[in-house]
matplotlib code that plots the C-alpha trace (Angstrom):
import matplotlib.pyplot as plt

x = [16.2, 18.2, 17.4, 17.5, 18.9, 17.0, 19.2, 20.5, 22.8, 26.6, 27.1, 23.5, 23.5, 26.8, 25.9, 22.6, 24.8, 27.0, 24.1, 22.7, 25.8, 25.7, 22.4, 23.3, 20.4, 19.8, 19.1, 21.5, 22.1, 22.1, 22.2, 22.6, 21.1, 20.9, 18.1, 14.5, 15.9, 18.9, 16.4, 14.3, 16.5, 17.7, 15.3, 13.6, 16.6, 17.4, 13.7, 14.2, 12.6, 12.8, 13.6, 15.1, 13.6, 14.3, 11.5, 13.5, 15.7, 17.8, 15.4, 12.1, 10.6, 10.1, 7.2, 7.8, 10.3, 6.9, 4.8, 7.5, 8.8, 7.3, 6.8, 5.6, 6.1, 8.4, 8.2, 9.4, 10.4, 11.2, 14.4, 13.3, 14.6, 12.5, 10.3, 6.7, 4.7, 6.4, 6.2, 2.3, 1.7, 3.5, 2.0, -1.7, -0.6, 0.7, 4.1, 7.1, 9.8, 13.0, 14.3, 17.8, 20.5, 18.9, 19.3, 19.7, 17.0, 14.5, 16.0, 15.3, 11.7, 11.2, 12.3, 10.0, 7.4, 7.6, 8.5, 4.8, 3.3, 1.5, 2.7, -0.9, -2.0, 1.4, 0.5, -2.6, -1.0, 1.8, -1.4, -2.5, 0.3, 0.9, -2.6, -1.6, 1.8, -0.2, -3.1, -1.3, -3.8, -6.9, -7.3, -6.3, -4.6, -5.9, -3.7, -6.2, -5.9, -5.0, -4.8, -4.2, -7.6, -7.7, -10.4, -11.2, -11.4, -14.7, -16.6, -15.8, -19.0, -16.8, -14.8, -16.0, -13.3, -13.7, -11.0, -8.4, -9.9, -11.5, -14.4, -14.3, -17.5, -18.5, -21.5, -21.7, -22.8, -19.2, -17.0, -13.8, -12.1, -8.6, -7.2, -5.2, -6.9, -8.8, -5.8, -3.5, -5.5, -6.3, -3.8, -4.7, -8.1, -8.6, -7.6, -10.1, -13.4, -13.1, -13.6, -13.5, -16.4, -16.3, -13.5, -14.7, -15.5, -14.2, -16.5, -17.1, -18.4, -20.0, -22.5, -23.8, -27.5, -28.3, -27.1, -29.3, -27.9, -28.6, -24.9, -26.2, -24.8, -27.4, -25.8, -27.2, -27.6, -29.2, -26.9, -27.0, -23.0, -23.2, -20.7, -18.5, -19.3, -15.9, -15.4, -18.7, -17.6, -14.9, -17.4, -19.5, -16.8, -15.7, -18.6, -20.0, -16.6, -16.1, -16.3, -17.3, -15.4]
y = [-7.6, -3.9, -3.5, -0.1, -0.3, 2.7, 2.4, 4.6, 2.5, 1.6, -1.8, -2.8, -2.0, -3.5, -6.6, -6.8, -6.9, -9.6, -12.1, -11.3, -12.2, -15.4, -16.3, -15.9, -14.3, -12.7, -9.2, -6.5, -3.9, 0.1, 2.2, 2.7, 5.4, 6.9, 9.3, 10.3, 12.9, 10.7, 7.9, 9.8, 11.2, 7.4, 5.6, 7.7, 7.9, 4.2, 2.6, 0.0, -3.5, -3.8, -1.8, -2.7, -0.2, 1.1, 2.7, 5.6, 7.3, 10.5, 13.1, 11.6, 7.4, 4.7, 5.9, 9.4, 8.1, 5.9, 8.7, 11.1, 9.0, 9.4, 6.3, 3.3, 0.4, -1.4, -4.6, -3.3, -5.3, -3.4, -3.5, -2.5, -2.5, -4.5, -1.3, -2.9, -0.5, -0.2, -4.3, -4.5, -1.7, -4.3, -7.7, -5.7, -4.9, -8.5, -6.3, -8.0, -7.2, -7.9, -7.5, -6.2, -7.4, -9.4, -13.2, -14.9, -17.4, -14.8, -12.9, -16.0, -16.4, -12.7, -12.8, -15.5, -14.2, -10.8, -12.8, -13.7, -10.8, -7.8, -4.7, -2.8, -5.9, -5.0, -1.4, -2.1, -3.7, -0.9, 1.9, -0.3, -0.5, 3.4, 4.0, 2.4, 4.3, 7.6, 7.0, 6.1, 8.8, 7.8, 3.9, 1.0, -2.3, -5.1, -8.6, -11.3, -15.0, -15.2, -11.9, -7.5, -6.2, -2.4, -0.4, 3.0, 4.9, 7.0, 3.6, 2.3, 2.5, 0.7, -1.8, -4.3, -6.4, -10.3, -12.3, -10.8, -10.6, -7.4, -7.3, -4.1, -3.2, -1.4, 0.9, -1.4, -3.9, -5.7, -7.1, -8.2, -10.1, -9.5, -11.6, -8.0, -7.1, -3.5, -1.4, -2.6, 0.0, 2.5, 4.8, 4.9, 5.0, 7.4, 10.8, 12.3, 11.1, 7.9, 7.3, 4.9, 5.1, 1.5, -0.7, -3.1, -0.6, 2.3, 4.3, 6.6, 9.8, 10.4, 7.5, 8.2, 9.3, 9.9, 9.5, 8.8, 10.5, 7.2, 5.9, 4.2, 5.5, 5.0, 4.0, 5.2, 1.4, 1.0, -0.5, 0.6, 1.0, 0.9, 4.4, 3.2, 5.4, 6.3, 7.5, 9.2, 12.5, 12.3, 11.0, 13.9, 16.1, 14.5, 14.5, 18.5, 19.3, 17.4, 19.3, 17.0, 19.4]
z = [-24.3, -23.6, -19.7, -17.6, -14.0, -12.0, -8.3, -6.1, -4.5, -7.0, -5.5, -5.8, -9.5, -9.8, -8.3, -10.3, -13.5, -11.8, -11.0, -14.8, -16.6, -14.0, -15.1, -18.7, -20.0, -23.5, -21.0, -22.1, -19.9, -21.8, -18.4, -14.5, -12.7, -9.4, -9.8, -11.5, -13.6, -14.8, -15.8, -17.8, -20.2, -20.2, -20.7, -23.0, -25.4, -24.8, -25.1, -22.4, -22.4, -18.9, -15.9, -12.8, -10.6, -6.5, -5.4, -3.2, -5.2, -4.9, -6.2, -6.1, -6.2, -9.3, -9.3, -10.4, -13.2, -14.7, -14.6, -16.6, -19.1, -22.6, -23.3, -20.4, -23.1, -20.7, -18.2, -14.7, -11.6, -8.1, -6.3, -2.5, 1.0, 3.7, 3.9, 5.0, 4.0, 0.5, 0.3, 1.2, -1.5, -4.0, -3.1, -3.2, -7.0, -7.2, -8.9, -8.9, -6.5, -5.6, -1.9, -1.3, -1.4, -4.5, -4.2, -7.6, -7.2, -6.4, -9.7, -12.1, -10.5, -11.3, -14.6, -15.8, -14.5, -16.1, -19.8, -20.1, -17.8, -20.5, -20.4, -20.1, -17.1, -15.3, -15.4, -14.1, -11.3, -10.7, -10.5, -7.7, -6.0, -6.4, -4.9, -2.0, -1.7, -2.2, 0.1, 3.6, 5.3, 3.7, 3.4, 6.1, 4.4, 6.3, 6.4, 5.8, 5.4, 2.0, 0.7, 1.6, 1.8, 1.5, 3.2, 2.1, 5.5, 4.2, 3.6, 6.5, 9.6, 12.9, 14.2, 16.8, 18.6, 20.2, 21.7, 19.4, 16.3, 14.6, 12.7, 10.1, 8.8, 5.7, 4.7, 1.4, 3.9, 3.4, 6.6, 7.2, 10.0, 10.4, 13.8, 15.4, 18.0, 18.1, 19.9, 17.3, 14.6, 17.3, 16.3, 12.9, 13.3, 16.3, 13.8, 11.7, 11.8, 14.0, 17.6, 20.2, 22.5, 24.2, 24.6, 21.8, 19.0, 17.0, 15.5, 12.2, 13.3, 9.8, 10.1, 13.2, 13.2, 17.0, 21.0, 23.5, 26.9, 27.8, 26.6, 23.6, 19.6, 16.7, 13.2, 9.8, 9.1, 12.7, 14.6, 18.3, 19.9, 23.5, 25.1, 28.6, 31.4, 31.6, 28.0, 27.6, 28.3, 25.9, 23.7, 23.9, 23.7, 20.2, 19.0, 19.4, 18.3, 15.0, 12.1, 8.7, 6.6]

ax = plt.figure().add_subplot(projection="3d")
ax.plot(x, y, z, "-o")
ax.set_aspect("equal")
plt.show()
């Protein structure tokens, strides 16, 4: 199998080739490179089997070297740093990844793995993961039990909080519980459109249908949201001054 090493770092790709030729696996190494451009004119003279691919690199991310190569007929596993918001993009697109420095146990794993993995359900996976990566501003990535849930930040109506846990409601009629308690999304949620007119809920702007001066917020889906004394003002305020577009 002729493999393409795609890092920016020398002794990570060097020490990569060590824990191959350890492993002794049928994996042939063709190239090393540091940067997008480099790995394109590689990989598409080379036709790789497999790339080992960092996702920051020199010029650009992995992600730009997929999307400009010719021809994505390839298996790919990630080399990344402990970057958490790059590692929650990649368990959501169940990708394989390693984590540097790369341990050879963890390299084995990988490697079996992406012998019986398809190419076209891998990229499937990757496009996933690249969503994620692209759409910081506009989506929320909830840690659940068992799994990443992603929340599109348009479809989602408010948040209610109790003892620690927050309950994230959508207008598909969809909730999810994730056990963070409400400040802990307050700064991602309090841009844009959202607002936080009581200590237990953040709300969408977009889906509310009326106020009563009384303190009491009307959802589209008619859910009443009680407003604090303290932060009605503000409330107010927030609300005559948001602007949909």
């Amino acid at each position: 199998m002729k493999a393409l090493i795609v890092e920016d770092k020398e002794h990570i790709r060097k020490a990569l080739v060590h824990l191959l030729d350890l492993i002794g696996t049928d994996i042939n190494v063709v190239g090393e490179c540091e940067s997008v451009k480099d790995a394109v004119i590689v990989a598409n003279a080379c036709k790789p089997e497999l790339v080992f691919l960092d996702i920051n690199l020199t010029d650009g991310t992995g992600f730009d070297f997929l999307e400009q190569t010719e021809n994505f007929n390839f298996k790919v596993i990630f080399i990344t740093a402990y970057e958490e918001f790059a590692l929650k993009a990649l368990k959501i697109g169940a990708v394989d990844y390693l984590l540097k420095p790369v341990d050879i146990d963890e390299l084995k794993i990988a490697l079996d793995k992406i012998a019986v993995l398809p190419i076209e359900t891998q990229r499937k996976q990757i496009n996933t993961a690249k969503k994620v990566l692209n759409s910081d501003s506009e989506i929320l990535i909830l840690s659940l039990q068992d799994s990443f849930q992603i929340l599109e930040l348009k479809d989602l109506m408010f948040c209610e909080s109790d003892k620690g846990y927050t309950t994230f409601y959508l207008n598909n009629g969809k909730k999810y519980v994730a056990s963070k308690s409400l400040k802990e999304f307050e700064n991602k949620l309090t841009n844009s459109s959202f607002t936080r007119p009581h200590q237990s809920f953040i709300v969408n702007l977009k889906f509310i249908e009326k106020y009563d001066k009384s303190g009491t917020i009307h959802l589209k889906n008619g859910k009443k949201i009680p407003v604090s004394s303290r932060k009605k003002d503000n409330f107010v305020t927030r609300l005559f001054n948001w602007n949909t577009d």
